[in-house]
C-alpha positions, 0 to 999 in steps of 0.5 A: 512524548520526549521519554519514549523518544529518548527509549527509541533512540537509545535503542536504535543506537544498541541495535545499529550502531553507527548511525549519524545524527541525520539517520537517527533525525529519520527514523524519529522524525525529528530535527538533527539539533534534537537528536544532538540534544536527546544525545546529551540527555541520554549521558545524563541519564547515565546512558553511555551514547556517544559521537564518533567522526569519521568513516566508522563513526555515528552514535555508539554506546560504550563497549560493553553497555547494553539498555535495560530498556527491552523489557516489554510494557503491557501495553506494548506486548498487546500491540505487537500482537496486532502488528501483522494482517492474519490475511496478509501473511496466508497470502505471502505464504508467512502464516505458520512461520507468523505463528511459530514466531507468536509461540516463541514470543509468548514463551518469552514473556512474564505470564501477565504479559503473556495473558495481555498479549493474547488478549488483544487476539480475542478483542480486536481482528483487522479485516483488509479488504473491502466490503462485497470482495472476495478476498484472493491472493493472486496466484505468483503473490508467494512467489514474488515475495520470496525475490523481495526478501531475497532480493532477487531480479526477476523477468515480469509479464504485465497485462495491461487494462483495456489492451491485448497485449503484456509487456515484460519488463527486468524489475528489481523488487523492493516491496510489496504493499497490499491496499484495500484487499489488492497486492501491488509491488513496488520496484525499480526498472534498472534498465530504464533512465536513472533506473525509475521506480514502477508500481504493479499490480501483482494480480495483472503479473501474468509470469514471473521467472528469474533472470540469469544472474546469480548475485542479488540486486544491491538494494538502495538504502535509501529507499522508504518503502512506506515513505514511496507509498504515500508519497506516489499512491494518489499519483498511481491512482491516477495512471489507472485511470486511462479513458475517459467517459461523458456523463449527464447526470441528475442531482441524485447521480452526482451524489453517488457518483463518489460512491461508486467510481474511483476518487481520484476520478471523480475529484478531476471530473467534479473540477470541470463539471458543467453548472446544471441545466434546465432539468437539474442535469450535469454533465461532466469528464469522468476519467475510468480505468477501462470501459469494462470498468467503467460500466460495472460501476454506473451500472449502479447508478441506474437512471440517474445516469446518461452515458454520452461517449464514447460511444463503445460504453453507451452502446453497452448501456443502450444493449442493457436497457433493451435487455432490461426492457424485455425482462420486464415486459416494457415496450422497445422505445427507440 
């Protein structure tokens, strides 16, 4: 463990010199004293890493020196094969650059790496989306990519779910990240107080365009994409979430209910659910993202489910029933 740490460091200090005791603590997850003290092991091992102070200071190899440490393990050419979602880059529009970049990489690599590295391709496939989606990349995916990697401020048309309207908003783009099949970039409003970061669907993006300025937005280096993410995501999920809608259920509907609806839903309404009746039955809030929504998913739940507001969705219930009861030749029991 402490072995591949020190590899690490060493080459994060050849390939960003510069970087302060704190930087390298980030990056390898680990206290600032340990960093000083990999520092002292890596002198002893003959690495030439050294300190400076001052405002060009931070960890250094000597002049000249560069690691011996580059050459690729079996192991570590299988993985890097694996490190990118074929889907992911079709739908940024990455594929044939991906594949160029894979050419490149093999024709680098000793024939035994080589054959190590193509393996992992035939022996293991990441599939993102989820079962019963059709995968599609919504339409501005490229599009809003290329202002990621440019760092461009783009002018961006939102729909809102449940609502007629789209609002538009100035965004600075700082990643994308794809969640179970679906796109949704990550950003900062410069307009609004202390310039606060929002989460977008990229498929609710109805337009996208530049803004008049020519220079690119100054990125916060501050800022953890990965660490954003699994910091806000359940909180994200959760401001999906805008009804709400009052359930009766039978014991076999609440069982399923996780199954079907969303979890971050379903853990507040299973928190203020009411004790069973005389029939079994429970009855409780469930937070949904739209009424739309909402009737897909208990749709599944058939019987075992009662909707009791608002009464917009138990309308569409009570619509279906009658439909269902006329199907199949079953008397109207109003």
């Amino acid at each position: 463990m402490r072995a591949a740490r020190l590899i690490r460091m060493a080459l994060l200090v050849q390939s960003s010199p510069g970087l302060t005791a704190e930087a390298l603590a980030r990056e390898l997850e680990v206290s600032r004293r340990t960093v000083i003290r990999d520092a002292q092991a890596l002198q002893e091992a003959g690495v030439p890493v050294r300190a400076e102070r001052g405002r060009a200071g931070g960890y250094h190899l000597a002049p000249g020196h560069r690691t011996r440490l580059t050459t690729l393990h079996p192991t570590e050419a299988e993985t890097l094969y694996l490190s990118g979602l074929p889907s992911a880059l079709r739908d940024l529009g990455l594929s044939d650059a991906a594949d160029t970049a894979r050419l490149k990489l093999s024709a680098t690599l000793l024939p035994s790496l080589r054959a190590a590295a193509e393996s992992s391709v035939r022996r293991f496939h990441l599939d993102a989306p989820a079962w019963f989606r059709e995968p599609s990349a919504p339409e501005l995916l490229p599009e809003l990519a290329r202002a990621v990697w440019s760092d461009r401020t783009v002018r961006l048309s939102y729909a809102r779910p449940g609502r007629g309207d789209a609002v538009t908003r100035l965004l600075e783009p700082y990643g994308l990240v794809l969640k179970a099949g679906v796109w949704y970039v990550v950003g900062r409003v410069p307009a609004e107080r202390d310039g606060a970061w929002r989460t977008y669907r990229v498929d609710r993006v109805t337009a996208l365009s530049p803004t008049d300025e020519d220079e690119p937005f100054v990125r916060d280096p501050s800022f953890d994409l990965t660490g954003y993410w699994r910091a806000n995501a359940a909180e994200f999920a959760r401001t999906l979430l805008r009804s709400t809608a009052t359930l009766r259920l039978t014991t076999r509907g609440l069982g399923r209910l996780p199954a079907v609806a969303d979890p971050a839903g379903v853990a507040e309404a299973l928190e203020s659910a009411s004790a069973p009746d005389a029939a079994g039955r429970v009855t409780l809030d469930l937070p949904v993202e739209s009424e739309e929504v909402a009737f897909a998913q208990l749709s599944e739940l058939g019987a075992d489910v009662e909707v009791l507001a608002p009464e917009g969705l138990r309308a569409r219930f009570r619509e279906q029933a009658r439909a269902l009861a006329s199907l199949y030749g079953v008397a109207d029991q109003r």
